[in-house]
C-alpha positions as CSV (number, residue, x, y, z in Angstrom):
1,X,0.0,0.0,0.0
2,X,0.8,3.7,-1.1
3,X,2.5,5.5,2.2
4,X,2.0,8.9,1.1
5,X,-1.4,10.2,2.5
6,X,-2.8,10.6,-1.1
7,X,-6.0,8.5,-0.1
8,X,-7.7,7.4,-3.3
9,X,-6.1,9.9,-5.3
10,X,-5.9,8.6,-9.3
11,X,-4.9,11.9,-11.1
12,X,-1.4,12.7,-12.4
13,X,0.8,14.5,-10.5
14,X,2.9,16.9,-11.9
15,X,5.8,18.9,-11.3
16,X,4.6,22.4,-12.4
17,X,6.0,25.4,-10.9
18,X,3.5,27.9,-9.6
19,X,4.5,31.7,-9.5
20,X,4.8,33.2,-6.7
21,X,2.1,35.7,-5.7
22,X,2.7,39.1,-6.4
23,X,2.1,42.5,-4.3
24,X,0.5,45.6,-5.5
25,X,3.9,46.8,-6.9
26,X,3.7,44.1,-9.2
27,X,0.9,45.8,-11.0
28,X,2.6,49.0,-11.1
29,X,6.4,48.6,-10.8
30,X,8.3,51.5,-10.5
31,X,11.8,49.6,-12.2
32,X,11.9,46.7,-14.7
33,X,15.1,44.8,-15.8
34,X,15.8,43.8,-19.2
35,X,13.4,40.6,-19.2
36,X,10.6,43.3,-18.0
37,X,10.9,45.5,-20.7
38,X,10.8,42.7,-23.2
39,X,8.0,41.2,-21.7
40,X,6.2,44.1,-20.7
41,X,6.8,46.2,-23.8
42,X,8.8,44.2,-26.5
43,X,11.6,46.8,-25.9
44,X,14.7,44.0,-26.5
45,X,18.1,44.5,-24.0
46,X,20.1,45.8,-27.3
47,X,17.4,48.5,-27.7
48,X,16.7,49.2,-24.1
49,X,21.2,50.3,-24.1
50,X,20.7,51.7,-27.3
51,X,17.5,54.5,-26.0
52,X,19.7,54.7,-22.3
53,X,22.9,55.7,-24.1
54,X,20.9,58.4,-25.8
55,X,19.2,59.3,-22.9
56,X,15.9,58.5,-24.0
57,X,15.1,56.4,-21.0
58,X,16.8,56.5,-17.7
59,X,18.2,53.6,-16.0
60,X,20.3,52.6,-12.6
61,X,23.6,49.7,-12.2
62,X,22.8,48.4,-8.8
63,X,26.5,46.0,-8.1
64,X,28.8,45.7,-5.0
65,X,31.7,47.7,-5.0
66,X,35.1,46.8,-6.9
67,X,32.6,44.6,-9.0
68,X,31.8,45.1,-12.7
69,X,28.9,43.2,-13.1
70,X,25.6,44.5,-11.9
71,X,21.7,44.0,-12.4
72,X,20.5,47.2,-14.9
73,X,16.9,48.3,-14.1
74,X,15.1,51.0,-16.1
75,X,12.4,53.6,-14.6
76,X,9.2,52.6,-16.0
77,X,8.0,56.1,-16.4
78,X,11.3,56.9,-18.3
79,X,9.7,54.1,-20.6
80,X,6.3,55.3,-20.6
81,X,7.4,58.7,-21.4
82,X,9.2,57.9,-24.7
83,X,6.7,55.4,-25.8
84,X,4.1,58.3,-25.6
85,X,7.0,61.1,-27.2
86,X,6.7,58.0,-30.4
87,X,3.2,58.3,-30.7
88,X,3.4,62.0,-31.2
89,X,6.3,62.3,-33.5
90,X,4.8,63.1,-36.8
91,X,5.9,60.9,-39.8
């Protein structure tokens, strides 16, 4: 006999992972890293250096000191604000 407390249980267990839940600031986040922006607004990591470089969107390097790696994050209203500049640019 089965020594796992399932009982009758005949369904298929699987191994899914479930996301964690998510807070208010998930809704509205205030930074997004390069997966965010892609996900959020298609805006690719090449693109997303390219618009920071020409100071179209702002952006922060959070890393320890004496390292040169970090984690990038870009300020969503940064974003927001030159997706709406695009939409009033005329062509």
């Amino acid at each position: 006999m089965n020594s796992n407390n399932l009982g009758n249980f005949s369904g298929k267990i699987t191994d899914k992972k479930i996301a964690p839940s998510r807070g208010a600031s998930y809704l509205n986040p205030e930074f997004v890293d390069c997966k965010g922006l892609e996900s959020d607004w298609g805006i690719k990591r090449s693109l997303a250096y390219q618009l920071l470089a020409d100071g179209k969107i702002r952006g922060v390097s959070l890393r320890r000191r004496g390292r040169s790696r970090g984690k990038k994050l870009f300020s969503v209203d940064s974003i927001r604000a030159f997706l709406r500049e695009q939409m009033e640019v005329p062509k």
